[in-house]
SERO-4910 file (N, C-alpha, C, O; in steps of 0.05 Angstrom, whole numbers):
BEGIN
 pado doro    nc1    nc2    nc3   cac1   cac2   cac3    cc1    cc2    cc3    oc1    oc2    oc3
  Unk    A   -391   -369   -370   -381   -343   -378   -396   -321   -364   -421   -321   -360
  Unk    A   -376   -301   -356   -395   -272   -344   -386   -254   -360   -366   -252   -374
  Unk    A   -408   -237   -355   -400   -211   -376   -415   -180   -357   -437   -176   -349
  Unk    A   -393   -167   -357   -383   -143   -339   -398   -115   -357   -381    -98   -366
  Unk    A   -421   -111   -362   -422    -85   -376   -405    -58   -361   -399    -48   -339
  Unk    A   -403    -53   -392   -385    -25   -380   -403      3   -379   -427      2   -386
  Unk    A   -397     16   -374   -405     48   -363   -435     53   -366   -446     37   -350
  Unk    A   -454     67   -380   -483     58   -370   -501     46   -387   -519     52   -402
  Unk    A   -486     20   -377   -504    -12   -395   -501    -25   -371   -484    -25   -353
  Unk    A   -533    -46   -379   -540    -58   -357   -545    -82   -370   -562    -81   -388
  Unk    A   -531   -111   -362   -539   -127   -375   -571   -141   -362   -575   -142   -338
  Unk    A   -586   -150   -377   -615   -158   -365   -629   -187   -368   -616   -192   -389
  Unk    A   -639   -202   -366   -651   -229   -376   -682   -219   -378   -692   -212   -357
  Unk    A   -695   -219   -397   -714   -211   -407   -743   -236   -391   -743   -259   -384
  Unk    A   -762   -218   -392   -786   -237   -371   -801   -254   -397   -816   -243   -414
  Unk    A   -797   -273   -395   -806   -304   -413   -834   -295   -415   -849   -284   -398
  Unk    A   -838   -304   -445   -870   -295   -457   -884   -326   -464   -878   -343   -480
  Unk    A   -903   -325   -444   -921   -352   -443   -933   -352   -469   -933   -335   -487
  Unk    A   -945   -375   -469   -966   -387   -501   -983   -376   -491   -987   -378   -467
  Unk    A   -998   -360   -512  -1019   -342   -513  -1037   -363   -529  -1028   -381   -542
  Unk    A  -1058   -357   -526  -1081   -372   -555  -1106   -345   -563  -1115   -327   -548
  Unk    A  -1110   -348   -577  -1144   -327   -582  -1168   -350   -560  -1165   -371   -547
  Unk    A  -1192   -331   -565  -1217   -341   -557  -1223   -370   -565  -1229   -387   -548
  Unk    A  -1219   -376   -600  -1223   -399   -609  -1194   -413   -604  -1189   -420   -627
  Unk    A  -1177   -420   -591  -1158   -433   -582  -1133   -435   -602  -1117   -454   -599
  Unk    A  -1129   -423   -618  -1109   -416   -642  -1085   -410   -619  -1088   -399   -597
  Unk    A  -1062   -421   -630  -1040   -415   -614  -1030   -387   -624  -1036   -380   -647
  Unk    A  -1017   -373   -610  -1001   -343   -627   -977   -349   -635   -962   -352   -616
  Unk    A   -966   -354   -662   -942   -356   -650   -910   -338   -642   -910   -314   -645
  Unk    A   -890   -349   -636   -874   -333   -614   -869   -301   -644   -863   -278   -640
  Unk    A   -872   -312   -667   -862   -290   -686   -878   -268   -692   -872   -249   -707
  Unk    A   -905   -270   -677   -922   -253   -671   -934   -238   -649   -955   -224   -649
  Unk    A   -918   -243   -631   -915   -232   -600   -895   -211   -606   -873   -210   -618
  Unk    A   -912   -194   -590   -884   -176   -579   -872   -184   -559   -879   -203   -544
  Unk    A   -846   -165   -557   -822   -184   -537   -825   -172   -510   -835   -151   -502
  Unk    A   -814   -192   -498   -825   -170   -474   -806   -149   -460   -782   -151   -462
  Unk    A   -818   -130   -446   -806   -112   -442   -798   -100   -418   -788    -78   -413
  Unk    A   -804   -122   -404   -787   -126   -374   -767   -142   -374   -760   -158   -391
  Unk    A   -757   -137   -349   -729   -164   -338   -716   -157   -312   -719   -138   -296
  Unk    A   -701   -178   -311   -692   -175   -291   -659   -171   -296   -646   -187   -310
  Unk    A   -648   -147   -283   -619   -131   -280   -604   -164   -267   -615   -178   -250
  Unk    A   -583   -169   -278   -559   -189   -276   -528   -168   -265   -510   -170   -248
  Unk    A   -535   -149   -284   -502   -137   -272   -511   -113   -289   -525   -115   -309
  Unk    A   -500    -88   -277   -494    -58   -280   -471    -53   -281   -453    -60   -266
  Unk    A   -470    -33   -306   -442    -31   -317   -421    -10   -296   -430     -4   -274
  Unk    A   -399     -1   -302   -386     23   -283   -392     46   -277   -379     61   -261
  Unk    A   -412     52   -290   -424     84   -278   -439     90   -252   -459     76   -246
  Unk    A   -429    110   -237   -429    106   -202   -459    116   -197   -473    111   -178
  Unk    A   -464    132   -219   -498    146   -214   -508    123   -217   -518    113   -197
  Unk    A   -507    110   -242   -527     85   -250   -528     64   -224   -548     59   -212
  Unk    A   -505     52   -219   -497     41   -192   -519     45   -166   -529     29   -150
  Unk    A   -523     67   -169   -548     88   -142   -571     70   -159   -575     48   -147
  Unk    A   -585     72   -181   -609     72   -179   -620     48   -193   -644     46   -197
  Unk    A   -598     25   -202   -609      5   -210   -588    -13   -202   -566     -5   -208
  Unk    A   -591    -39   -190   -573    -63   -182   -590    -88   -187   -614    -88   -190
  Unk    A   -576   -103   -189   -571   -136   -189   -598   -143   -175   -603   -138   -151
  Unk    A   -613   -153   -190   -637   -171   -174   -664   -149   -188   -687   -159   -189
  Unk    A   -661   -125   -195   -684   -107   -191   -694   -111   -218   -678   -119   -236
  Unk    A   -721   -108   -224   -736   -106   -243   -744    -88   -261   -764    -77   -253
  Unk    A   -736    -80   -286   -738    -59   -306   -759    -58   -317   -774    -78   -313
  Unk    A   -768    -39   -330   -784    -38   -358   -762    -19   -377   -748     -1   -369
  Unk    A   -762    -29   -403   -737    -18   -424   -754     -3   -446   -778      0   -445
  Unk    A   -744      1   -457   -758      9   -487   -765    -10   -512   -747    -25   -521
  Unk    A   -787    -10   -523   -794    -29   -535   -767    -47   -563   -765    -70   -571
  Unk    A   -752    -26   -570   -729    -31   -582   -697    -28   -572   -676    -27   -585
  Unk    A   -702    -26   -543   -680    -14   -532   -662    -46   -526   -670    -69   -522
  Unk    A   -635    -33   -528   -616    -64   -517   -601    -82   -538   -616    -89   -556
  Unk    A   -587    -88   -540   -568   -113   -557   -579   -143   -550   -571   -152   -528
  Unk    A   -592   -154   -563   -591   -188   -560   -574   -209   -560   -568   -223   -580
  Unk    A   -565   -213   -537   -539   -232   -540   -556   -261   -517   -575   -263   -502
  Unk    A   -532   -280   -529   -541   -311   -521   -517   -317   -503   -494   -319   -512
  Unk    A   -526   -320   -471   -503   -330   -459   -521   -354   -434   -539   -352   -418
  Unk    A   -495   -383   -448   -504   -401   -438   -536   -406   -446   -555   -408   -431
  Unk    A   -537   -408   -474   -565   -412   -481   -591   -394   -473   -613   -397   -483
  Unk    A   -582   -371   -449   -605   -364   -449   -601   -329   -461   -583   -313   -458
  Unk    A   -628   -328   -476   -628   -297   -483   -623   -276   -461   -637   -276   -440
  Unk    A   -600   -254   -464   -598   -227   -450   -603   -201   -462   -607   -201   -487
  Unk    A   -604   -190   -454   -604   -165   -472   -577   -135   -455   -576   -132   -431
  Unk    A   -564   -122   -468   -552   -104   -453   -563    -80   -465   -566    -72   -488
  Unk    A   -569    -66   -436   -588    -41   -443   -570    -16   -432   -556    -13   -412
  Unk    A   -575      1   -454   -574     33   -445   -578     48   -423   -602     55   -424
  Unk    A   -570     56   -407   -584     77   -392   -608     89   -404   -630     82   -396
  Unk    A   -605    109   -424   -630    114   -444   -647     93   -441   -665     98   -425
  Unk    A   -648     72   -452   -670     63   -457   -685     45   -432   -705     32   -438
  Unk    A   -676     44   -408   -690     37   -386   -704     67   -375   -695     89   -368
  Unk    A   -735     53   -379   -758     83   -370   -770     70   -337   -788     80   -323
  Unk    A   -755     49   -331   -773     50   -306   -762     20   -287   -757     -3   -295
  Unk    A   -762     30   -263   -751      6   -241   -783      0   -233   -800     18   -234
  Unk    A   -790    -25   -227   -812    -35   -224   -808    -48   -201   -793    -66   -195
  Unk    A   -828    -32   -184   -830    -32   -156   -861    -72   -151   -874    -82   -170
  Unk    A   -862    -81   -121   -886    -92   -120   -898    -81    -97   -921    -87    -91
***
């Protein structure tokens, strides 16, 4: 299945949060992590500005609550706002 966001939504796959432990080797677990708050852009919705400054392959930072959680093909996406993406993440 593909899914086409529309006008300025960006659908995203969120950057996978490794097993953390403390000093004394305690695991964290995933319900005590924050989520993470990068990803990687899959598809940009129809808006021609948004189109200019974020595409397919590029790397976000979003807002800590920003985006809808949806499951496609088992893996978590998120579709994000224009609003709530604060930053293209350059290397």
């Amino acid at each position: 299945m593909t899914i086409q966001p529309l006008d300025d939504r960006v659908l995203v796959v969120p950057d996978n949060v490794t097993e953390e432990r403390t000093r004394g080797g305690l695991i964290i677990p995933d319900t005590a992590k924050e989520k993470p708050r990068t990803g990687t852009v899959v598809a940009v919705g129809t808006d021609d500005d948004l189109k200019e400054k974020v595409k397919a392959g590029d790397k976000i930072l979003f807002a800590k609550y920003g985006g809808e959680e949806i499951q496609l093909d088992s893996i978590e996406h998120r579709i994000v706002q224009r609003s709530d993406i604060l930053a293209v993440v350059k290397n």
